[in-house]
N, C-alpha and C positions, 0 to 999 in steps of 0.2 A: 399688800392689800389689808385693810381695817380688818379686824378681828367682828365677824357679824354679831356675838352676843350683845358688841355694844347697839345694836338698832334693836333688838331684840333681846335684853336682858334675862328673861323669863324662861325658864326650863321648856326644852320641846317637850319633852314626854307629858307635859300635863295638857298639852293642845287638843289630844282626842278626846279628852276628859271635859275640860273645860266648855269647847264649842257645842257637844252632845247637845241635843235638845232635852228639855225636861217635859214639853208637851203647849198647848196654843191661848196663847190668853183668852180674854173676848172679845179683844177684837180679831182675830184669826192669825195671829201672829206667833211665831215659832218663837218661844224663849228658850234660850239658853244657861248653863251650867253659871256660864259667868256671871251672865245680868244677873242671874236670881242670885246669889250671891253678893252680886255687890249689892242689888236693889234690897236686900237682908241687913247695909250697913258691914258686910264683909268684905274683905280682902280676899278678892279669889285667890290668888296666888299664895300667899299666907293659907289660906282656907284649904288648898289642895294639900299643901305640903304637910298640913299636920293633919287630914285626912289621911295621907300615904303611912306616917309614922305612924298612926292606930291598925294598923292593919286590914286585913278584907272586912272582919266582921265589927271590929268597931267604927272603921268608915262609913259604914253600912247603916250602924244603926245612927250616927251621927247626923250621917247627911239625911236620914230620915226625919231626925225629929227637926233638921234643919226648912227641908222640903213641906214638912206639916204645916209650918210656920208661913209657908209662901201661897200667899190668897190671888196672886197675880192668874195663876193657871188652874182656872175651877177645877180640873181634873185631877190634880193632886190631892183634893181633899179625901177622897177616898181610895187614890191609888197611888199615894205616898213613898210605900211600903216597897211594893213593885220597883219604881220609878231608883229608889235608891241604891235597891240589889240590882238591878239593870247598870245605873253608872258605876257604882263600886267596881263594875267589872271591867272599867274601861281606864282605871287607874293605872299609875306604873305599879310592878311588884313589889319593887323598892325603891329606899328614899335617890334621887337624882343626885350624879356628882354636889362637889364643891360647890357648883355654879351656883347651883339653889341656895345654898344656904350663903353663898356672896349676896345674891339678889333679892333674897325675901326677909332674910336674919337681921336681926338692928346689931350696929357695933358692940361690941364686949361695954357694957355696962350703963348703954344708954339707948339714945335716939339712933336709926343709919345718919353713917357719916360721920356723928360727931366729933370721934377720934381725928378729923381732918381738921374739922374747925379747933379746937382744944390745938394743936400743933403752930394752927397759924394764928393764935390770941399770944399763944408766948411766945412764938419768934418777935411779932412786932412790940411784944411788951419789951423782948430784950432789946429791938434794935431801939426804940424809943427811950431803955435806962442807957444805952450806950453812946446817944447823941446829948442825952441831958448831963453826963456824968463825965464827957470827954469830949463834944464837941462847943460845951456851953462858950470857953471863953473863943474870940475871935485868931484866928490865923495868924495874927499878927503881933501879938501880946507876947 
């Protein structure tokens, strides 16, 4: 049977966190941890995780001054503060396996992935010196 993280790459422990509501826009609508977030131009996923590494009180105040910034839900304006000691508490206590940082962390010294592509530029760059360099003359020579 497939390994499920590959349908879902994304740390569970950050789903209760994530899906929370943060309160109703104007049009009567529930937003979420994550929309606001991403609708901020952030990476939830990325955003939770180094949320978790600041610990309870500096996630706290992060996501506060994160949540000030979000005009979406009039009612954060003044209850910001509330809204962010409320989810902080619904983080993990610690940072999540491995998985997390496979899923969220960019390759050792670049973009994710890279290291894959970098792998398959010089394989083909060798097979490419190995057919110009030993298969140039014909079969028959």
């Amino acid at each position: 049977m497939a390994d499920p993280s590959i349908l879902n790459p994304h740390p569970p422990g950050f789903e209760r966190f994530l899906y929370a509501s943060v309160g109703e826009d104007r049009n009567g609508y529930a937003v979420t941890v994550l929309s606001t977030l991403a609708r901020l131009g952030l990476d939830p996923w990325n955003e939770t995780s180094e949320l978790v590494t600041l610990g309870r009180d500096g996630a706290r105040a992060r996501l506060g001054a994160l949540l000030a910034r979000f005009r979406d839900v009039p009612a954060l304006a003044s209850d910001h503060g509330r809204v962010a000691r409320d989810l902080s508490h619904l983080l993990p206590d610690r940072p999540v396996s491995g998985t997390l940082k496979r899923s969220v962390a960019p390759a050792e010294g670049g973009q994710p992935g890279t290291s894959g592509v970098i792998w398959a530029v010089l394989a083909i760059t060798f097979v490419l010196f190995q057919v110009l360099t030993f298969g140039g003359s014909g079969a028959g020579e």
